[in-house]
C-alpha positions in Angstrom: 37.7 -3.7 128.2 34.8 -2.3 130.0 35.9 -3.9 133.3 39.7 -3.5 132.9 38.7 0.2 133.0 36.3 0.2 135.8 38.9 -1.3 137.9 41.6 1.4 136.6 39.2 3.8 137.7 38.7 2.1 141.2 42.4 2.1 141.9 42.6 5.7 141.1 40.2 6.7 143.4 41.6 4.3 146.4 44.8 5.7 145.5 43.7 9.0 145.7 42.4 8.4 149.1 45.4 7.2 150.1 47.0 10.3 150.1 49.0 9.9 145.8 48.7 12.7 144.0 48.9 11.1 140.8 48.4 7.3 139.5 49.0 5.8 136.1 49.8 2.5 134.4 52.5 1.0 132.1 52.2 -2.2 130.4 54.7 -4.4 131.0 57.5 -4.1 128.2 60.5 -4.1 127.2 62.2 -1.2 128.5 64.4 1.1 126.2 66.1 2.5 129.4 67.1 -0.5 130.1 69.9 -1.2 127.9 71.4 2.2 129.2 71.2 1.1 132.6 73.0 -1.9 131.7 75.9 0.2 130.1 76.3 2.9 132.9 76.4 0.2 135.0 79.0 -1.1 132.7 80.9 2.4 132.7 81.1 2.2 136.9 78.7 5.4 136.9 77.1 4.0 139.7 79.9 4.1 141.9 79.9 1.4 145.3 75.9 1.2 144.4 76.7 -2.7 144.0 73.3 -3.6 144.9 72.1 -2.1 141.5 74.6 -5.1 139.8 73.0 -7.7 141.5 69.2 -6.9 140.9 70.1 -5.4 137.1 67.5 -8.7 135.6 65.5 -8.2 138.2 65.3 -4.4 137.8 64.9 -4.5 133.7 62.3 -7.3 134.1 59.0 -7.0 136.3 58.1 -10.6 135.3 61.2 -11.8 137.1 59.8 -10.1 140.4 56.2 -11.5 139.6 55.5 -14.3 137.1 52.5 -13.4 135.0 53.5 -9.7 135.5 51.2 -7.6 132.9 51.3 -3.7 134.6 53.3 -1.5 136.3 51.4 0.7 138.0 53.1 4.0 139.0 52.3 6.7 141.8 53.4 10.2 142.8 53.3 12.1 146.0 54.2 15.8 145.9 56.3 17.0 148.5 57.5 20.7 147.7 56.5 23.3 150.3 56.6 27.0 150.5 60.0 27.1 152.4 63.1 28.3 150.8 66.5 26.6 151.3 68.9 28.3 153.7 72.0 30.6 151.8 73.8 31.0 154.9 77.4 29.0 155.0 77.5 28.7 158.7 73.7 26.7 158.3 73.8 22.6 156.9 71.4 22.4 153.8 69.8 19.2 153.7 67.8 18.2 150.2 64.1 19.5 150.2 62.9 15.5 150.5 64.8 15.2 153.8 62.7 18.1 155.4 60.0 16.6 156.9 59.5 12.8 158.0 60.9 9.7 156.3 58.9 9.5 153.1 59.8 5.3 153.0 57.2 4.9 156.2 54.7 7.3 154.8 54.5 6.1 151.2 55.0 2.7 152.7 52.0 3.0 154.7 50.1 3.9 152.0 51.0 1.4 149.2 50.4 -0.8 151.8 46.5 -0.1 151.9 46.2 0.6 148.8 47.5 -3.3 147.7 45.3 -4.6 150.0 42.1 -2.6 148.4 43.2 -3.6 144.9 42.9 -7.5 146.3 39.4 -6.8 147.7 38.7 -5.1 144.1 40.4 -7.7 142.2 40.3 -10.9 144.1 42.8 -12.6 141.3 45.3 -9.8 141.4 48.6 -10.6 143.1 51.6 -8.3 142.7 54.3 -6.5 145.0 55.5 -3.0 145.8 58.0 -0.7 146.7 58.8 2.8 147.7 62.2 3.6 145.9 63.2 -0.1 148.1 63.4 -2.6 145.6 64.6 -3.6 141.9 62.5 -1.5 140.0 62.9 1.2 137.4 60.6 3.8 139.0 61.9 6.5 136.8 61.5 4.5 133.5 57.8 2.7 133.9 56.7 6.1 135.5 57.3 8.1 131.8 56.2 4.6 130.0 52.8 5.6 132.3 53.2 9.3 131.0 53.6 10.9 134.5 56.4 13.1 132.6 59.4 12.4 130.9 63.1 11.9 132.4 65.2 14.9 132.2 68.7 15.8 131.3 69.0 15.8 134.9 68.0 11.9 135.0 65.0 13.2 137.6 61.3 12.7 136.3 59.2 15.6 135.3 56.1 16.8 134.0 55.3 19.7 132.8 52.2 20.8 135.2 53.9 18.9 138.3 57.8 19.6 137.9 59.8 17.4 139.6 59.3 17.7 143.4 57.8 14.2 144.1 57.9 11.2 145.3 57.6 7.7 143.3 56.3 4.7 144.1 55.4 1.2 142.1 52.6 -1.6 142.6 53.8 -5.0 139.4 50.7 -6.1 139.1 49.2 -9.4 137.6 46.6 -8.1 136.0 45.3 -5.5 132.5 44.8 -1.8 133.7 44.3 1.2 131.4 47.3 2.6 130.4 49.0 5.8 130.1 50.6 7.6 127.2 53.8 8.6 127.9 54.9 12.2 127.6 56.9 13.8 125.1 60.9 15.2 126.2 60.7 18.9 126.2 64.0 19.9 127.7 64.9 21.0 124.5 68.1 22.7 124.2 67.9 23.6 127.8 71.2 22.6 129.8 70.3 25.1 133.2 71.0 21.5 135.1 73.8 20.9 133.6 75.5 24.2 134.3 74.6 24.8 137.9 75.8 21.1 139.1 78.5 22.4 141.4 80.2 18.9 140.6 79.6 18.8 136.5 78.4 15.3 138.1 76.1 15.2 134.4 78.4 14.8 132.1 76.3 14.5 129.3 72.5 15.0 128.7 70.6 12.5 130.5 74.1 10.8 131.9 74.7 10.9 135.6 78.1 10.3 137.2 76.8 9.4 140.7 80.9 9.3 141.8 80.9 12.9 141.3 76.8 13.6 142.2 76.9 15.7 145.9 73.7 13.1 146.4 75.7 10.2 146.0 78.2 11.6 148.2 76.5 12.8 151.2 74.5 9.8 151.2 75.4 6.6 149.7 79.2 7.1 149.5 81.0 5.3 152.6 84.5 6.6 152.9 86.4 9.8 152.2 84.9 12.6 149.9 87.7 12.7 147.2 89.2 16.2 148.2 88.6 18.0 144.8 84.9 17.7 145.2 84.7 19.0 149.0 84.8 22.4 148.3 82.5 22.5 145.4 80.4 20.6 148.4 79.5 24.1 150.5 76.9 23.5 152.7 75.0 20.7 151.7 75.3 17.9 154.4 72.7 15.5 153.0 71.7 15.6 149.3 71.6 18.6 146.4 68.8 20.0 144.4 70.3 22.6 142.4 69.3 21.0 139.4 65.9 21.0 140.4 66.0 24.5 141.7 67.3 25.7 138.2 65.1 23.2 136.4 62.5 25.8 134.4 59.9 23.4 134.6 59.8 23.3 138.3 58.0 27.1 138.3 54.8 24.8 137.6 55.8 22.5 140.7 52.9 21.6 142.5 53.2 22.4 146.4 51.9 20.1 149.4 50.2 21.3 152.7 51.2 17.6 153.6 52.3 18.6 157.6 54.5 15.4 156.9 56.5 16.8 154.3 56.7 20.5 156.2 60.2 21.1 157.4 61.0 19.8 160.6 62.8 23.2 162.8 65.8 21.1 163.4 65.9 19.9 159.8 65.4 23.6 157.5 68.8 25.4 158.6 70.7 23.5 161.5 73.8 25.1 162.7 76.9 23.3 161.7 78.6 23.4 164.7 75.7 21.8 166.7 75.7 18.9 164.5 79.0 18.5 164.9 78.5 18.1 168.3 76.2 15.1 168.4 77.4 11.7 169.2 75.8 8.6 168.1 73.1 9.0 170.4 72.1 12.1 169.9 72.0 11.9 165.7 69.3 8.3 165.9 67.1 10.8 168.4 67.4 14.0 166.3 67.2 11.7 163.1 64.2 9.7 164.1 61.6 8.9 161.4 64.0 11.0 158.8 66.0 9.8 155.4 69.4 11.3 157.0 69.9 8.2 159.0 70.5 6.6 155.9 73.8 8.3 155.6 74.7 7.0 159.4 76.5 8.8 162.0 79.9 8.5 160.8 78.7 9.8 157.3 76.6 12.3 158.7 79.7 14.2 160.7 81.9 13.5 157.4 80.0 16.0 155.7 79.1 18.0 158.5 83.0 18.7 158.8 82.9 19.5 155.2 80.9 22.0 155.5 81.9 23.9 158.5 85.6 23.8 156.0 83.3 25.6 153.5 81.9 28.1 156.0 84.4 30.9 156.2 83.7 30.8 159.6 87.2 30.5 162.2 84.8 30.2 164.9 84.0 26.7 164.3 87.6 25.9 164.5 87.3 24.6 168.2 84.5 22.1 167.7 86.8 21.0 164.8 89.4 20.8 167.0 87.5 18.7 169.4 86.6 15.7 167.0 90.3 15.3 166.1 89.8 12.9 168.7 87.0 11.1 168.2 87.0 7.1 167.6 86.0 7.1 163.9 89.3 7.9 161.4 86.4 9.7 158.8 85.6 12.0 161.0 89.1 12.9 162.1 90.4 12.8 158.5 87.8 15.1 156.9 87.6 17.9 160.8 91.6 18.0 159.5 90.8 19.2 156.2 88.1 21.7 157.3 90.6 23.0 160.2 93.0 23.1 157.3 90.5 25.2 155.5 89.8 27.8 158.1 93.0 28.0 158.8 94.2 30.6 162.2 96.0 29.6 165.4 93.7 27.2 166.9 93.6 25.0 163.9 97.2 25.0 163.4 97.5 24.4 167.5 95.4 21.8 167.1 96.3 19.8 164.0 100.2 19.7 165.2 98.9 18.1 168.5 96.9 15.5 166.3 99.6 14.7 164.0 101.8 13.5 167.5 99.2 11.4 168.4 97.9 9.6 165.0 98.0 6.4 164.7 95.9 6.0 160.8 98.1 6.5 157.9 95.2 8.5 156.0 94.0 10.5 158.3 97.7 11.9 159.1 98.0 12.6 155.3 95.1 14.8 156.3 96.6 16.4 158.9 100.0 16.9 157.1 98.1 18.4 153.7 95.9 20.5 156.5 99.1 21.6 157.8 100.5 22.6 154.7 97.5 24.9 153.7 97.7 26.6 157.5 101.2 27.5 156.8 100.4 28.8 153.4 97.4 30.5 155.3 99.8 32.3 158.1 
């Protein structure tokens, strides 16, 4: 007992030096989220998030990932700074975590070292780790370690941290101390609930990632179903209004980490010069940062969204312009913002694309953005 907790101690320290704000350990257990995971998986809550299917065994069971497992250990990195999000329509809002640089390479880096000093401390100890990249329940063995409990929200939070951080995991062969998890306090609280602008939880504790702006913006591939585009606004890659609401997060812990600060093109870009990159431009601008993962095509989708959402007739002529561009999503989705914004130039515009289209959806587009610039005029 004496050395299992010596060696706890000595991987809280290394992992303190390696830049994790907080480090604790679950046994490895059966997991009471995961039956639920198994039935919203079952209800299609997860949306084209196959991959979570295919590693569900894998995911539930650490010992599937490494034989002999006997801990999960669990770490945090805070990355909530002093700037506030940008209320201006005509500005892309990108979630807080997509700020500063990619947090895979940095946490990556990190668990990286760290592994390698648990070795040299523990010669026997062989395990793996991730950084939100592989099938584990981060969430779930995080409140099993007591680094806070999972809100209504389905995010993980603490009551002196909040919920601005980072997770990541280190299955380990080997006894550590353990944690002891921390009790639900959300009470009746439902401030998440209220302010989704999609009512993407549609219960406590029950996420609809089909309807979750994060889903969309992100992981979602084709066409943002056109009754969720609106409710949408300005946010071009992820959504934190149920953090921002979240009571809890007035105890947030903030981070001087220059690597989390906001990068100036990433805070409040204007819409209308990201609609102007081409594929080029969005892998130099995106370097080192989590909104490549939504790719170029994805990327413009919801930039187009938003510029529809900006009130703003201005924008109608870089709207205007990607009606021509090679990739249908992008056409389809500048149609419905030029629909939006309505005015002569969109409605100009749109009739010229509707002679020249050759995709069967993207005309649909045009005709319903037609059909709202009539009703507009």
């Amino acid at each position: 007992m004496e050395a299992r907790a010596r060696l706890t101690d000595a991987i809280r320290e290394a992992a303190s030096d390696e830049g994790f704000d907080r480090c604790a350990a679950a046994p490895v257990a059966a997991l009471d989220a995961a039956p639920r995971l198994r039935e919203w998986l079952r209800q299609g809550l997860h949306g084209e998030m196959a991959w979570l299917e295919r590693n569900v065994d894998r995911r539930c069971e650490p010992g599937v990932v490494v034989p002999g497992a006997r801990s999960v250990l669990m770490l945090a990195r805070d990355y909530r700074t002093h700037h506030a999000a940008t209320e201006d329509p005509r500005l892309g809002r990108l979630s807080r975590y997509a700020w500063g640089d990619e947090y895979h390479e940095v946490l990556g880096a990190a668990i990286r070292r760290l592994y390698g000093r648990i070795q040299r401390l523990c010669p026997e100890a062989v395990g793996r780790y991730y950084v939100d990249t592989g099938p584990v329940m981060e969430k779930a063995w995080a409140e099993l370690a007591g680094l806070g409990w999972i809100g209504k929200h389905t995010n993980l939070l603490g009551t002196r941290t909040g919920s601005w951080f980072f997770l990541a995991a280190i299955i380990l062969n080997v006894d550590l101390d353990y944690g002891t998890p921390e009790r639900d306090r959300c009470g009746t609280c439902r401030a998440c609930m209220d302010v989704c602008p999609t009512q993407a939880i549609v219960a406590p504790y029950v996420l609809d990632a089909r309807r979750c702006i994060s889903y969309l913006t992100i992981e979602h591939r084709g066409p943002i179903p056109r009754s969720l585009r609106e409710p949408i606004g300005n946010r071009i890659f992820g959504c934190d209004d149920c953090q921002d609401v979240c009571p809890w997060n007035r105890f947030a812990r903030m981070t001087e980490d220059p690597m989390f600060a906001p990068r100036p093109d990433n805070e409040a870009p204007s819409l209308r010069e990201l609609m102007r990159l081409d594929p080029e431009g969005f892998r130099r601008r995106f370097r080192h940062s989590p909104v490549r993962r939504a790719k170029y095509a994805g990327f413009l989708r919801n930039v187009a969204v938003a510029l529809g959402n900006s009130g703003d007739p201005a924008s109608a002529p870089v709207l205007a312009e990607r009606l021509r561009d090679d990739e249908p999503l992008i056409r389809g989705h500048c149609a419905w913002a030029l629909g939006r914004l309505g005015g002569q130039t969109a409605r100009d515009s749109l009739t010229a694309a509707r002679a020249a289209e050759t995709d069967v959806w993207v005309r649909e587009e045009i005709e319903l953005a037609l059909q709202s610039c009539a009703v507009d005029a």
